[in-house]
C-alpha positions in Angstrom: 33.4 24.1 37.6 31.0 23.9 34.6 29.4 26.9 32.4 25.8 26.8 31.8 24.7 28.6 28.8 20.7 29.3 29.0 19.1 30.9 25.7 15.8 31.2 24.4 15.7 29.6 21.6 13.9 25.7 21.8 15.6 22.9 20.6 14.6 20.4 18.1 13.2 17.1 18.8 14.6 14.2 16.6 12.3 11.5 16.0 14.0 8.2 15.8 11.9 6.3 12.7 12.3 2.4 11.4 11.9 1.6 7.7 13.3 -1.1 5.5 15.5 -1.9 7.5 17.0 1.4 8.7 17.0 3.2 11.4 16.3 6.9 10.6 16.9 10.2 12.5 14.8 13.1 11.6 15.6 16.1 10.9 18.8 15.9 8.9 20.1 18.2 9.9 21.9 17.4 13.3 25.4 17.9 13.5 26.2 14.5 14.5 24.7 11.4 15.2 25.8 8.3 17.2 23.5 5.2 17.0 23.3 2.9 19.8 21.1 0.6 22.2 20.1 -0.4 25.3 19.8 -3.9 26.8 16.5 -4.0 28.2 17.3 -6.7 30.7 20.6 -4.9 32.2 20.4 -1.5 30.9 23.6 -1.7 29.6 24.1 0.7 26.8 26.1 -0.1 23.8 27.2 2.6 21.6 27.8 1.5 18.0 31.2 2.4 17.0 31.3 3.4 13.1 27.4 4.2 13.4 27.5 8.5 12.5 25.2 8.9 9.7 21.5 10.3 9.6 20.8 6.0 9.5 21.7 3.2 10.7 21.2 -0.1 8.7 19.8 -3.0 10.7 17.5 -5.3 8.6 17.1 -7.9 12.0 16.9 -5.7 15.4 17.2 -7.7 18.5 13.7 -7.2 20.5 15.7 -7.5 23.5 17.4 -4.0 22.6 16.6 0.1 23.0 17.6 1.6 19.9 18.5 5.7 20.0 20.5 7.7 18.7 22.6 10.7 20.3 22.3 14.3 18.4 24.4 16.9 18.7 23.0 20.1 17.8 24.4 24.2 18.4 26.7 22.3 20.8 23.5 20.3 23.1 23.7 16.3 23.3 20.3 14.8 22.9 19.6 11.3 23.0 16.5 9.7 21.5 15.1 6.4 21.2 13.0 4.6 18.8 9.4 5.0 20.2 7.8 1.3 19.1 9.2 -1.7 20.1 11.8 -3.7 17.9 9.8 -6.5 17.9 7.4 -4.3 15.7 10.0 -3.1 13.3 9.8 -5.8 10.5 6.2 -5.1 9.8 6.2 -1.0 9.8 5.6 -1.1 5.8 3.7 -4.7 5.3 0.8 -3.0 4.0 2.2 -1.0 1.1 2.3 -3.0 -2.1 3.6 -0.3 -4.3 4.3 3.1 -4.1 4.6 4.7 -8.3 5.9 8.0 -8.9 5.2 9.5 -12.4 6.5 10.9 -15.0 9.7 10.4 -14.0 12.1 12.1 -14.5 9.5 14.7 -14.3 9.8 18.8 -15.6 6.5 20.2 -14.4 4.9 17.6 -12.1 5.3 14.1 -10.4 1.9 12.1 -9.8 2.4 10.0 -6.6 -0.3 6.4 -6.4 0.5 4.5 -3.4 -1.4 1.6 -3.4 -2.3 0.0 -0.1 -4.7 -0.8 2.3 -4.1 1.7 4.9 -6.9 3.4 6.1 -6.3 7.3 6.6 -4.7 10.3 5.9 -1.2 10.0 4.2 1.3 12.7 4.0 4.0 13.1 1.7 6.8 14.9 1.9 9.4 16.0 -0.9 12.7 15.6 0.4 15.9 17.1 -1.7 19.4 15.1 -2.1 20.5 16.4 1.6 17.3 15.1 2.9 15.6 18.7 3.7 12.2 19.0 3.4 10.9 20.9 0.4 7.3 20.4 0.8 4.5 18.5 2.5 1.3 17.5 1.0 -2.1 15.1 2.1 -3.0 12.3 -0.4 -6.8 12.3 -1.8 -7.4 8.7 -2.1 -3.9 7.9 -2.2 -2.7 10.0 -4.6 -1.5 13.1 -5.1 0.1 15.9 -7.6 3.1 17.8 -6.8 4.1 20.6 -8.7 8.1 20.3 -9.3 8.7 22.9 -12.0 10.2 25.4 -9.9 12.8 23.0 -8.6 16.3 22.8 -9.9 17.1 19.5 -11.6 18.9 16.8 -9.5 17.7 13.7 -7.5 14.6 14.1 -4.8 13.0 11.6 -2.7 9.6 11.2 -2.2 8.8 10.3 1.4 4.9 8.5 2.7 3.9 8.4 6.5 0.9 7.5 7.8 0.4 8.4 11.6 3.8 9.9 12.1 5.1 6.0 10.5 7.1 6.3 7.2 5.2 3.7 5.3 7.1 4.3 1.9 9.7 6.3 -0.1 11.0 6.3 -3.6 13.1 8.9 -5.1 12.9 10.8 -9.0 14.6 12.8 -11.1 13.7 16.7 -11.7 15.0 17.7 -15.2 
């Protein structure tokens, strides 16, 4: 006999991102995580023992493999794969040169300059140490200002997507 527990509430969908050489589950906030892959040729899954974090560090990912990773969270198992094809991994950030973050550490406000050759719209989002999302702003010519000066000093990152792909991160200091 099994117990089915139906709510209302909707569940989150993680997003399974690659970016220098991680594998990264969004949101971070999942109760657990457990990276693995599929063998696209026998289907075989592999689950990668030691693997539990919000990301999983793989700087060469075989093309012949289905990356995911299995979320628990409120007590539901979800499983999700990496959307783009390993073979396509190495080159996610090729076209960002540099991405400068100033003054930093910063009081009042951090300038962000990414320079690339990316065409479009560029988000970034301000993540604290936890990796919760603080706030999400569009570039104007690939820059932007963020106000920080109601944040409480400690480490932030500063994270760059570009169609949904990270494309960049660095992290500053708030004083």
């Amino acid at each position: 006999m099994v117990t089915v527990t139906v709510g209302t509430a909707v569940a989150q969908t993680p997003e399974v991102l690659y970016f220098n050489g991680h594998f990264v589950c969004i949101p971070s906030n999942e109760d657990s995580y457990q990276w693995g892959y599929d063998d696209l040729h026998t289907l075989d899954s592999t689950i990668l023992l030691g693997e539990v974090n919000q990301d999983y560090l793989n700087v060469n990912p075989n093309p012949e493999n289905a990356y995911w990773v299995m979320t628990t969270s409120g007590g539901c198992l979800q499983k999700t794969y990496l959307t783009i094809p390993a073979s396509a991994v190495q080159n996610v950030n090729e076209n960002v040169q540099v991405l400068s973050l100033y003054p930093n550490p910063a009081s009042n406000i951090i300038n962000v300059d990414i320079n690339t050759v990316i065409n479009g719209s560029i988000e970034v989002i301000v993540l604290n140490a936890m990796g919760q999302k603080i706030n999400t702003i569009q570039t104007q010519n690939n820059k932007a200002t963020i106000d920080v000066a109601a944040l409480p000093g400690g480490y932030y990152m500063i994270a760059c997507y570009n169609n949904g792909v990270k494309i960049a991160t660095a992290r500053f200091i708030k004083n």
